[in-house]
Backbone as CSV, one residue per row, in Angstrom:
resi,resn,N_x,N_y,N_z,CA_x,CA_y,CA_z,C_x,C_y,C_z
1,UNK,-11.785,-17.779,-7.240,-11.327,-17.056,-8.410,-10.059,-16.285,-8.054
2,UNK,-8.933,-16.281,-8.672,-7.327,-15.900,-8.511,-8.112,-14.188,-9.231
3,UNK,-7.545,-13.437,-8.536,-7.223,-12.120,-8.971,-6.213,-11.978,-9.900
4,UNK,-6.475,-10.847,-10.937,-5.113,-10.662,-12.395,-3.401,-10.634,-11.150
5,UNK,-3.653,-9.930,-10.183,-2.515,-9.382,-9.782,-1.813,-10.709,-8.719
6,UNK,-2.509,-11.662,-8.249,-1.678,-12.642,-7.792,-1.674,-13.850,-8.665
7,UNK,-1.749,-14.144,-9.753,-1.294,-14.359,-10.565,0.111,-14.203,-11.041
8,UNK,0.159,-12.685,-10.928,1.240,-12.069,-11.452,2.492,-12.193,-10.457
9,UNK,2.169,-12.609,-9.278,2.469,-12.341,-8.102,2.893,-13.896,-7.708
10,UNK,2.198,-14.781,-8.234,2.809,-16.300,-8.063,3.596,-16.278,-9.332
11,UNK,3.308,-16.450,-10.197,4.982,-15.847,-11.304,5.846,-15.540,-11.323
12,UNK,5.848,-14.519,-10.531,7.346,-13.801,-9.728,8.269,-14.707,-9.100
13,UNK,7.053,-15.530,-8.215,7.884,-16.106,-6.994,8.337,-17.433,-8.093
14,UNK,7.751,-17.805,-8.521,8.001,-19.212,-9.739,9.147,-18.563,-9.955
15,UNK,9.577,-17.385,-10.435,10.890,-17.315,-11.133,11.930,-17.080,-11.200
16,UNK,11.542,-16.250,-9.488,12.634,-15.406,-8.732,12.184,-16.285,-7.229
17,UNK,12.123,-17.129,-7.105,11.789,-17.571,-5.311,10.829,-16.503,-4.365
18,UNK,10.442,-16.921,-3.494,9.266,-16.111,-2.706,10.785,-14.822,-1.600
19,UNK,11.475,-14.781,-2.185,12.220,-13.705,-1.491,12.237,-12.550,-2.108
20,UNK,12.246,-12.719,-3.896,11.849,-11.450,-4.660,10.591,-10.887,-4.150
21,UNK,9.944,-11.939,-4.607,8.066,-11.708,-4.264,7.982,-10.372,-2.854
22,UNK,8.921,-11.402,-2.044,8.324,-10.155,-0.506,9.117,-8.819,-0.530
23,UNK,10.358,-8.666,-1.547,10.895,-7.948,-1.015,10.165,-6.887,-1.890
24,UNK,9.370,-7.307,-3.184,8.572,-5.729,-4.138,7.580,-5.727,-2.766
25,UNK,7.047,-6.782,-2.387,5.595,-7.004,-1.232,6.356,-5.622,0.078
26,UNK,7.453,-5.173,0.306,8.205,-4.674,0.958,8.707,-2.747,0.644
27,UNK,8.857,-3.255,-0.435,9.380,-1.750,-1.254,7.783,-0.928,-1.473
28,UNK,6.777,-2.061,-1.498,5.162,-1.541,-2.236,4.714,-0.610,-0.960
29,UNK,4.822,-1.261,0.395,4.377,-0.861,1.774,5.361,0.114,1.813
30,UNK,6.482,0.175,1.709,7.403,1.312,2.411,7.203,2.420,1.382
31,UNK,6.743,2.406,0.440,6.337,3.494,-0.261,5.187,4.059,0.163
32,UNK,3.991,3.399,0.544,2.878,3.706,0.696,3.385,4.464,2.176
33,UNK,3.522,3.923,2.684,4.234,4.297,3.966,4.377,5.652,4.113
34,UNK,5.288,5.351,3.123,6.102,7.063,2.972,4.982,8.179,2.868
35,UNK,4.243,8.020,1.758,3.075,8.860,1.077,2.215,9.436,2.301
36,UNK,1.864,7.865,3.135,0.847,8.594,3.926,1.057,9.460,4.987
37,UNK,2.787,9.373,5.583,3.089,9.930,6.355,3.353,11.615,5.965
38,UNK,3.641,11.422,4.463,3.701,12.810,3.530,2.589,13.565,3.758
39,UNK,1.348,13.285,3.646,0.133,13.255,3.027,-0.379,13.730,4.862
40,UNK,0.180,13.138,6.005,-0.429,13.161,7.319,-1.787,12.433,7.470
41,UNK,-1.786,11.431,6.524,-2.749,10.011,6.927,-3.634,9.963,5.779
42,UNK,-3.263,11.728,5.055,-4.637,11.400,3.968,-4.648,10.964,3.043
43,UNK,-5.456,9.837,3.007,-5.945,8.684,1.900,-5.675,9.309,0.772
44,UNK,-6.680,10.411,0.400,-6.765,10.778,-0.826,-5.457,11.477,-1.364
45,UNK,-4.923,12.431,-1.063,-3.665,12.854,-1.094,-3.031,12.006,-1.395
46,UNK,-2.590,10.998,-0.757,-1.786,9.721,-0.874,-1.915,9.408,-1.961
47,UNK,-3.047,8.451,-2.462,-3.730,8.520,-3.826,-3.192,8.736,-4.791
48,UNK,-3.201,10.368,-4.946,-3.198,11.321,-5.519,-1.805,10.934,-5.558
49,UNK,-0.885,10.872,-5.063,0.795,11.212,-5.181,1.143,9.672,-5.524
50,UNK,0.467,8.621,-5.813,0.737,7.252,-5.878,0.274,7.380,-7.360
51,UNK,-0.653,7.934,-7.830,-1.088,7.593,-8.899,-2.281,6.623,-9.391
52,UNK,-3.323,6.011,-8.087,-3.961,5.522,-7.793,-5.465,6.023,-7.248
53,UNK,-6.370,5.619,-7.407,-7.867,6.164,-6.988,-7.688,5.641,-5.547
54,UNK,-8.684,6.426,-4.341,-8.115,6.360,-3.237,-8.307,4.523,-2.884
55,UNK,-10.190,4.143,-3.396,-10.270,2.765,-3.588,-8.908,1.464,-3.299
56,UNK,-7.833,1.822,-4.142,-7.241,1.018,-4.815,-5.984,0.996,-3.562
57,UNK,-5.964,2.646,-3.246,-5.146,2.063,-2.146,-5.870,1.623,-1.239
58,UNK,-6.629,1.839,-0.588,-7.014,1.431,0.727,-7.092,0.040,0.490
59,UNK,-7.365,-0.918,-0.720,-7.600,-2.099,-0.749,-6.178,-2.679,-0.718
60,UNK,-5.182,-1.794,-1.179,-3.248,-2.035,-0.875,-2.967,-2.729,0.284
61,UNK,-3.568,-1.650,0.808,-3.322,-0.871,2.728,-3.782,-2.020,3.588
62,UNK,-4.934,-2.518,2.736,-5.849,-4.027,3.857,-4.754,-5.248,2.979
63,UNK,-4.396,-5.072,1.842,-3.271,-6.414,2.059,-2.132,-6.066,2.314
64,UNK,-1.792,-5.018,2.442,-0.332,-5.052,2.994,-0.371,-5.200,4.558
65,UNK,-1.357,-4.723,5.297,-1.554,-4.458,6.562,-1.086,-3.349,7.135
66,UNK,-1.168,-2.196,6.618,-1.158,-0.720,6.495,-1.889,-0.040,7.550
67,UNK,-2.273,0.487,8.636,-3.133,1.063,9.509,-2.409,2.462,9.487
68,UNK,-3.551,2.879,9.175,-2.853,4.717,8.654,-2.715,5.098,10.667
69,UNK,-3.790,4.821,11.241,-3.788,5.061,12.617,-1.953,4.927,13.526
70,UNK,-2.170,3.689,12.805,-0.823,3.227,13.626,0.427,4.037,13.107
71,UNK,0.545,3.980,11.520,1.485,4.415,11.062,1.939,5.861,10.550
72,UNK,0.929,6.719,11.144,1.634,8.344,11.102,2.632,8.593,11.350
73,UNK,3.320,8.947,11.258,4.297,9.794,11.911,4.375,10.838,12.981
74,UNK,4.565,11.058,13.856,4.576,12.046,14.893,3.586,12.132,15.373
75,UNK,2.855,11.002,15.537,1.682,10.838,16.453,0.624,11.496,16.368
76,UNK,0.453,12.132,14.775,-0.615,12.898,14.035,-1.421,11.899,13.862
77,UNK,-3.128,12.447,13.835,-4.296,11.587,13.526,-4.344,12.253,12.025
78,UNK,-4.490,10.771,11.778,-4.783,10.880,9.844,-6.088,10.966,9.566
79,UNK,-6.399,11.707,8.516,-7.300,12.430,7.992,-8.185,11.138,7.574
80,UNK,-9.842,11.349,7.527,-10.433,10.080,7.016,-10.893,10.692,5.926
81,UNK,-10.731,9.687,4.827,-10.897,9.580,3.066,-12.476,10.017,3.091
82,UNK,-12.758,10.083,2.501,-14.000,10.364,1.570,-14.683,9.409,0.830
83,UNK,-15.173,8.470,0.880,-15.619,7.924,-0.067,-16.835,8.027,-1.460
C-alpha cells in the first residue's frame, strides 16, 4: 500500500526529475536539523516549532535518517521525547 505522501512525492519527480524530489527531500532534513539543534535534541520542542505532533516527526527523522544523537550540535545529549 503507497502512502498519501509518496505518491505525492513520485509526482514531483514525474514532473520536475528526481533532482527536485531530493533537493525538498534536502531542504525538509536541513530544517529539521536546524530545529533540533535549536530545541538541543528535544523532540517535542522541535515539534512544537515545526508545527507537527512529536509522532510525525520522529517518523520524518526515521526517513530522512535523522539521529538526534549524532546530530546535536556541540556535542550536547538530546533530550528523550515523551511518548
Amino acid at each position: 500500500m503507497e502512502h498519501p505522501g509518496e505518491k505525492r512525492a513520485n509526482a514531483e519527480e514525474d514532473a520536475y526529475g528526481p533532482e527536485s524530489a531530493q533537493s525538498l527531500r534536502s531542504i525538509q532534513k536541513d530544517h529539521i536539523l536546524r530545529m533540533l539543534r535549536t530545541t538541543h535534541g528535544d523532540v517535542n520542542a522541535a515539534a512544537h516549532a515545526l508545527a507537527v505532533t512529536p509522532r510525525e516527526l520522529r517518523r520524518l527523522m526515521t526517513e530522512l535518517d535523522i539521529s538526534i544523537t549524532s546530530d546535536c550540535a556541540d556535542g550536547e545529549q538530546p533530550r528523550k521525547s515523551r511518548q
